[in-house]
Steps between C-alpha positions, in 0.01 A plus 500: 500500500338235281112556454280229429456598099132502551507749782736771256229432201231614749635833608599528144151488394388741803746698574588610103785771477543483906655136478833488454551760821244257686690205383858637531427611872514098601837524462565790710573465926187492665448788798491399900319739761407544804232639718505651856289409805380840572389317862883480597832699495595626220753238371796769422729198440311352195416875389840615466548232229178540281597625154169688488153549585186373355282791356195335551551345873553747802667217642715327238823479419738347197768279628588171650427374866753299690246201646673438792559908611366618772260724312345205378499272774316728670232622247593847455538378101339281249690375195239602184530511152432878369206438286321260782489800710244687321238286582466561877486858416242448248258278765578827753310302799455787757534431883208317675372274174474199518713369184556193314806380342417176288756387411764622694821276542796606551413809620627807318137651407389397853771694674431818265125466614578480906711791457255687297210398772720630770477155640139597662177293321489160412730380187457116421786373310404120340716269287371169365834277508593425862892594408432806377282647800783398711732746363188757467508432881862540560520817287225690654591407856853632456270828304382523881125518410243465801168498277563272222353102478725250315248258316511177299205478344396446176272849320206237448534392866577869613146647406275314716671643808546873357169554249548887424655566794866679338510866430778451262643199352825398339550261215845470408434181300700156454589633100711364197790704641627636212549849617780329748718299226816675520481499874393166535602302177366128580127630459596495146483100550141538543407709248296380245289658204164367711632603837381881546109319382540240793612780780204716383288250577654440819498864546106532483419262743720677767339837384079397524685386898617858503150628390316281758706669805467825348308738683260792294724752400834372583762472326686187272853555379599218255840433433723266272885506462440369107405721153289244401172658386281169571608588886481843521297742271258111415471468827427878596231494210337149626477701856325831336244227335443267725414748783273809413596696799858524477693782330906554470599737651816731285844422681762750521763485237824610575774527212555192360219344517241434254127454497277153470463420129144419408597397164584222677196384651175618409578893386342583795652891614452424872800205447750830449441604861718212591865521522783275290836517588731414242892452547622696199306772666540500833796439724325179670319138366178435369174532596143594495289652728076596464337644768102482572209653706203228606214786433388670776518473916228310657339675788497303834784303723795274343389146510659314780700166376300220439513127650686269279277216366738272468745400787901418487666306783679719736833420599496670852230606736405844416360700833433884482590720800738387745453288865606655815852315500562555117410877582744535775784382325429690190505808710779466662664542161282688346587829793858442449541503181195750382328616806127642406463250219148361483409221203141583463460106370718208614499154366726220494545237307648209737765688717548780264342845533436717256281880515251502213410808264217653550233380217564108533297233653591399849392114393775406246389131444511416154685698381888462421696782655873524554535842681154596663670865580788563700628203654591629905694173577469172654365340828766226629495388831414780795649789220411653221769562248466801250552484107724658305145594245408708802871631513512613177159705529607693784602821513798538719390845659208322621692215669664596867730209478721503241873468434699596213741245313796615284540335162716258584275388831175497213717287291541224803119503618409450136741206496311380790794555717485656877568853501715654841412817575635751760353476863244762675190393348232297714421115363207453309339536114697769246396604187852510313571756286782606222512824320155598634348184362312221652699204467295239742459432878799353746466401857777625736665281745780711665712643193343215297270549233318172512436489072069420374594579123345224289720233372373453159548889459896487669773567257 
């Protein structure tokens, strides 16, 4: 691989008799993983062909993933480099927080933090560029996850709705990306000598966000996918200055990895309780990861949301709750499909319901939200018709309706075609299955599965 000459004379310089294995591991294959949704079946097709586990994840694998598979398709996997994985272990959000993922897009830390919640608590998942939330979206609605928010919202913007309100918060920050260069070989293009300074700055600004929606004594995990020093042990030392009450807290190292250098930053010994993974070390990519305790708990109540000062235009109505027609025809598919189910907060957004986590503010307005929870389905004329987000975070056993697809019938719904099945089962709304998975919802007409799967997901 051909290194910017500046970049080699850098680790040179810092890295001393430990550069030419650094530098020589560039040219070596970079490693693919997996992780399991621990929500869902156990995905024994993808299992079989992992070369190995990963030491430090419960739930990780080394191997490829086949995108279109039915393990995938139906969120019982998520494709993730080995090395990323660490970091949702390291933030180690327990069920019922409420939990902030910053900068979230596309998805792979989010998942790991769902799974790790148990899906219970409120997790809000928030991506600046428009294009990159949508495939936050997409992933974590295939991950089947009930309590998460999809945001797009900038940090600045982001704090005057959530001031201290997170219990733990996740910075994996927009970085120089030079931990990923052998995996992803254009970011060399952008590399320059004065690059690392730039994202640092950039990097600050997103964390004094993170420290405004921190609550007393939680937690802020700050992650980069670079070895730059200006972004990760600079950046941990500007946090220990800047704000008196925070203290790292030591990370777990498992073999392999090394500690944060503080030769590197201010020689501060509280920078080695951070974690660096190298790739001449460790069978995985770069990165860094620092983990930190705001002080103490406050006593007394979380503070509710606040109301946004400033006001965006809203594209459709938003009503909470439901009226007495909209309620009818939600419940008629609603005890079909997963009788006993009760949304303890409704809203839609035009003619599209969604249930909201607990934790968020019934009034939306102002804010810029693409998934306000699960989305249920969609109100067309005299029906509602359910979504395949809604599919995908059911459990089978708790649906009474269901039918079971072979492979090659799951292969022709997700092509959008009809799907025959044999006769003896009563019209109405089915939760399809294949394998024990979820794969989305199908009306039957006779021996006709009438086919709801998305079209921009078909393939």
């Amino acid at each position: 691989m051909q290194l910017p000459e500046e970049f080699i004379e850098k680790y040179r310089r810092l890295l001393g008799d430990e550069a030419p294995a650094f530098l020589a591991s560039f040219d070596q294959s970079s490693h693919s993983g997996f992780r399991v949704n621990p929500l869902k079946a156990a995905p024994t097709a993808t299992i079989d062909k992992a070369t190995g586990r990963v030491p430090y994840v419960p739930t990780g694998y080394y191997g490829t993933v086949d995108g279109k598979s039915l393990d995938h398709v139906t969120g019982a996997i998520y494709s993730q480099e080995p090395s990323a994985m660490y970091v949702g272990e390291v933030v180690d959000p327990q069920p019922g927080e409420r939990v902030l993922d910053l900068c979230a897009a596309p998805g792979g830390k989010t998942t790991h933090l769902v799974a790790k919640m148990k899906d219970t608590g409120l997790l809000v998942a928030n991506e600046i560029f428009r294009k990159r939330a949508m495939v936050l979206a997409e992933n974590l609605e295939r991950w089947g996850t009930r309590s998460t928010v999809v945001m797009n919202e900038s940090p600045a913007d982001l704090e005057e709705q959530f001031s201290h309100f997170f219990d733990r918060i996740l910075v994996d920050a927009p970085c120089s990306g030079e931990g990923m260069f052998r995996k992803e070989p254009a970011g060399i293009e952008y590399w320059n000598p004065d690059y690392p300074a730039e994202c640092a700055n950039r990097q600050r600004k997103i964390l004094a966000s993170a420290m405004r929606m921190l609550k007393p004594g939680g937690i802020l995990v700050y992650s980069t996918c670079t070895f730059a020093p200006e972004e990760d042990e600079q950046n941990l030392a500007w946090l220990l200055a800047t704000y008196p009450d925070l203290k790292t807290v030591p990370i777990k190292k498992y073999p392999g990895m090394d500690d944060g250098r503080p030769d590197w930053a201010d020689n501060n010994p509280a920078l080695a309780d951070a974690v660096r993974l190298f790739p001449h070390h460790i069978a995985g990519e770069g990165h860094f990861i620092a983990k930190l305790q705001n002080g103490e708990p406050a006593a007394g109540a979380v503070p509710a949301p606040a109301k946004r000062r400033r006001k965006k235009k809203q594209r459709h109505q938003q009503r909470s709750g439901l009226d007495k027609a909209a309620q009818t025809e939600f419940a008629a598919v609603r005890d079909a499909l997963q009788p006993g189910y009760e949304p303890k907060r409704l809203l839609t957004f035009g003619d599209q319901l969604y249930a909201l986590p607990a934790g968020m503010p019934a009034d939306l307005a102002g804010m810029t939200i693409l998934r306000p929870g699960l989305h249920l389905g969609t109100f067309k004329k005299n029906r509602f018709e359910p979504a395949l987000a809604w599919a995908l975070a059911t459990d089978p056993a708790t649906c009474p309706t269901t039918l079971a697809l072979d492979h090659d019938q799951w292969r022709q719904y997700v092509h959008g075609d009809v799907v025959t099945v044999e006769s003896g089962h009563p019209n109405g709304w089915y939760l399809l299955t294949c394998d024990g998975f979820a794969t989305g919802f199908g009306k039957l007409v006779g021996t006709t599965v009438k086919n709801f799967y998305p079209k921009g997901l078909r393939f």
